[in-house]
C-alpha positions in Angstrom: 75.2 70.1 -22.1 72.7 68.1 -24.3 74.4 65.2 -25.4 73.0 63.1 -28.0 73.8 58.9 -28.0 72.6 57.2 -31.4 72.6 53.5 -31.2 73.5 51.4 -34.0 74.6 48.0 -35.2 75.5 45.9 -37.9 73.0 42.5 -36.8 69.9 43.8 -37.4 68.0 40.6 -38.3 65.2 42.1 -40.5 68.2 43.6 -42.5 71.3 43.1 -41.5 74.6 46.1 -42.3 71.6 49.0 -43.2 73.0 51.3 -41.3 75.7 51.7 -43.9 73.7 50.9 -46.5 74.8 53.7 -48.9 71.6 56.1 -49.3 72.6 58.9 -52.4 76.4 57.9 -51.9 76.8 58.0 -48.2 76.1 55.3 -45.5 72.6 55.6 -44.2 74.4 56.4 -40.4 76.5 59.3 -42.4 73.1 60.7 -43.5 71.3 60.6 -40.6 74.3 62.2 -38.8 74.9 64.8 -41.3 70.8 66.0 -40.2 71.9 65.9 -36.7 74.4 68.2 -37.5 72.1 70.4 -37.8 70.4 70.6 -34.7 70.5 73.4 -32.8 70.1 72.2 -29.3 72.8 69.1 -29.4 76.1 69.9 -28.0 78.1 66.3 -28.5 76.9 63.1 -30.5 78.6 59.6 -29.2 77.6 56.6 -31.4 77.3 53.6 -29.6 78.1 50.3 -31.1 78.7 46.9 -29.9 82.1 45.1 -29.6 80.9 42.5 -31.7 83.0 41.6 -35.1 80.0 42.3 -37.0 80.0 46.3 -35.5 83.7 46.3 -36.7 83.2 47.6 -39.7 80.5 50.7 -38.2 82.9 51.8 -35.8 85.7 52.1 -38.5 84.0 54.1 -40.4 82.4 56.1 -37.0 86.5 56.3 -36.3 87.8 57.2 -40.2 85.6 60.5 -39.7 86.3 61.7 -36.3 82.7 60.9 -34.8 83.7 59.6 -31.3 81.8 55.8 -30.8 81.4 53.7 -27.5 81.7 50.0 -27.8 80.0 47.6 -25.4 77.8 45.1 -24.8 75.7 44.1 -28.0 72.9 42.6 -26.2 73.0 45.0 -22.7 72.4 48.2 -24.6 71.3 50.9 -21.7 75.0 49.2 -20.2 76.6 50.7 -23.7 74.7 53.8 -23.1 76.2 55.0 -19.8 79.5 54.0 -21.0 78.8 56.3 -23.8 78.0 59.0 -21.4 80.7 58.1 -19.3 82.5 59.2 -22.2 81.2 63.1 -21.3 81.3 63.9 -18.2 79.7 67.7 -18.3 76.4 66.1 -20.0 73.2 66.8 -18.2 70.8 65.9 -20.1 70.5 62.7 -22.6 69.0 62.3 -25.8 68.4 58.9 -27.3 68.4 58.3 -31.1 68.8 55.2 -33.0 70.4 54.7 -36.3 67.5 53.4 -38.2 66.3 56.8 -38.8 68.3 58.4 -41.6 65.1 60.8 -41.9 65.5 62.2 -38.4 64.4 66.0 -38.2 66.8 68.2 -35.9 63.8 70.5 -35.6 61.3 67.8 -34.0 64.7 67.1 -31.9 64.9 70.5 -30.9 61.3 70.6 -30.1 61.5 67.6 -27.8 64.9 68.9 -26.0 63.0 72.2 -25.0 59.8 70.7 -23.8 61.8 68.9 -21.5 63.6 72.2 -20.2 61.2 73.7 -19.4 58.8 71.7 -18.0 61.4 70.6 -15.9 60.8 66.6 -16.7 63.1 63.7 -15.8 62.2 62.0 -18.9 60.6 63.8 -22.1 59.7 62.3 -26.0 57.3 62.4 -28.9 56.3 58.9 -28.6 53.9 58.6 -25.8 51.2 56.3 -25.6 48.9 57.9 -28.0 52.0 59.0 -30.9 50.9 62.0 -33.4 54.9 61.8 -34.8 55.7 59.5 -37.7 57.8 56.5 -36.3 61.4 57.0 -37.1 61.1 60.5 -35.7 61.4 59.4 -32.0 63.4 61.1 -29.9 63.6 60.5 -26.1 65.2 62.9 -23.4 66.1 62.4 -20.6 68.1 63.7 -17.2 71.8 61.8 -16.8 70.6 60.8 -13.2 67.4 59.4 -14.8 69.9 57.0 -17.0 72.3 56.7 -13.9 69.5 55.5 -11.9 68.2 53.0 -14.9 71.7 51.5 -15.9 71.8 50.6 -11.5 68.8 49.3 -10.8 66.9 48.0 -14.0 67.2 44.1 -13.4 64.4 42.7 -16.6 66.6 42.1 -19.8 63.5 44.4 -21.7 64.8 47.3 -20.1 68.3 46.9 -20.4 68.1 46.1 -24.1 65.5 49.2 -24.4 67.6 51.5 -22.7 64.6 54.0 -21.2 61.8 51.7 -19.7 62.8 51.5 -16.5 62.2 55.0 -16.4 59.1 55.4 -18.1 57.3 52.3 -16.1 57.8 54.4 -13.0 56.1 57.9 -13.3 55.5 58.2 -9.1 59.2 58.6 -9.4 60.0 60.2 -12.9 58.2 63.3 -14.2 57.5 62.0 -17.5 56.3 64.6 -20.0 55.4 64.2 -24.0 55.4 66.4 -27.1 52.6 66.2 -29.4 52.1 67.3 -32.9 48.8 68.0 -35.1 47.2 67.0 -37.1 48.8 63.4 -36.5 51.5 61.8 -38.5 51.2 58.8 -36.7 50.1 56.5 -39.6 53.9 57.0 -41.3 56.3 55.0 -41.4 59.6 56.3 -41.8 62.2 54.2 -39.6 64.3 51.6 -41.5 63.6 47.4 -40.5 63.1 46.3 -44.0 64.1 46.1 -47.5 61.1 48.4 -48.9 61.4 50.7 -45.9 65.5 51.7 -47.0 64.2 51.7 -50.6 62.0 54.9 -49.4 64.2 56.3 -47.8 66.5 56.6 -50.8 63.5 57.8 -53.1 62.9 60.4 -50.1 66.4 61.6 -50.5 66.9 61.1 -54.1 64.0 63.8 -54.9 64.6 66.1 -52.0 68.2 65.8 -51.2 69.7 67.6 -54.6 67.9 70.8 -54.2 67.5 71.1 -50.3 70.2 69.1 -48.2 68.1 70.7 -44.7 64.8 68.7 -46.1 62.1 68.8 -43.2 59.7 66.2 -42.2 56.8 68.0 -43.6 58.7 67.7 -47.1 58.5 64.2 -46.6 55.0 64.5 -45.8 54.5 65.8 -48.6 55.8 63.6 -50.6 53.8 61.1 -49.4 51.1 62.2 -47.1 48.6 58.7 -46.6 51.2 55.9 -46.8 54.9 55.1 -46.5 55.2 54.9 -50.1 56.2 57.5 -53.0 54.0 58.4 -55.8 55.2 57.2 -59.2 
């Protein structure tokens, strides 16, 4: 079973509550979820919040619409992760996501999850050292032990608050392995951290989202293929 774990919280300090900052209507986490719907690859998706006052209004809404949520520790975050897969048992294999990426393509998602089957990796993404995806497309994989073994040992507070460094730091232990794309898309910027970043998001879905809800990224791309800005 390939269960996906999407983190997300209210106290971002660039800009704080945008992950239900409404994007055409919806909360910018109901958007994002609603294109991981669509993936063909993910069995179960467990948001995990914080128990933090501020993530109380996040996992009431989470609750309100039957996605299951994991509360823990809002600074620990690879601690809230394997209470979130604690939460399924039968998962094998782990996908990370974060909930600043409302433009998230359930193809590239796909993509990544096989690479990592077959090659047989402990630890698989699109965001290797030398990155050809636009950021806010990343997707990590990775085996439950792999996470098991993080969430035991990793001691730095980087890799507890990072979730997956503590296996990517150690490739004589982990097979780490990478999907590419070309030409690069690199230069984009698509993940939300700032005011003007959420404002193109919403022009993003505001000229695709009408006529095709299943957008890709390369309609994206198209929209705005040398910057992270939209054409007049």
């Amino acid at each position: 079973m390939n269960l996906a774990i999407l983190q997300a919280r209210m106290s971002s300090t660039r800009l704080p509550g945008k992950v239900l900052a409404p994007v055409l209507g919806e909360p910018m986490i109901g958007r994002q979820l609603e294109r991981l719907a669509r993936s063909a690859r993910l069995d179960r998706i467990v948001v995990a919040t914080s128990t933090d006052p501020s993530d109380d209004p996040l996992a009431a809404w989470c609750e309100g619409r039957g996605q299951p949520v994991f509360r823990g520790a809002l600074g620990d975050v690879l601690d809230r992760f394997h209470g979130a897969l604690a939460l399924v048992p039968e998962a094998d294999t782990v996908v990370r996501l974060t909930g600043d990426c409302p433009l998230a393509d359930p193809a590239v998602i796909d993509a990544t999850i096989e690479r990592h089957l077959a090659t047989g990796a402990d630890y698989t993404s699109n965001t290797p050292a030398v990155r050809t995806y636009p950021h806010g497309l990343d997707t990590e994989v990775m085996r439950r032990t792999a996470l098991e073994a993080a969430w035991r040992e990793a001691k730095d507070p980087y890799e507890r608050e990072h979730v997956t460094p503590f296996i990517y730091r150690h490739p004589e232990r982990f097979r780490i392995e990478s999907l590419s794309r070309q030409p690069s898309l690199a230069h984009l910027r698509w993940t939300v951290d700032f005011p003007q970043d959420l404002a193109f998001v919403r022009g993003v879905y505001e000229r695709l989202y009408p006529a095709k809800p299943a957008f890709t990224s390369d309609d994206v791309a198209q929209l705005s293929p040398n910057s992270s800005e939209l054409p007049p």
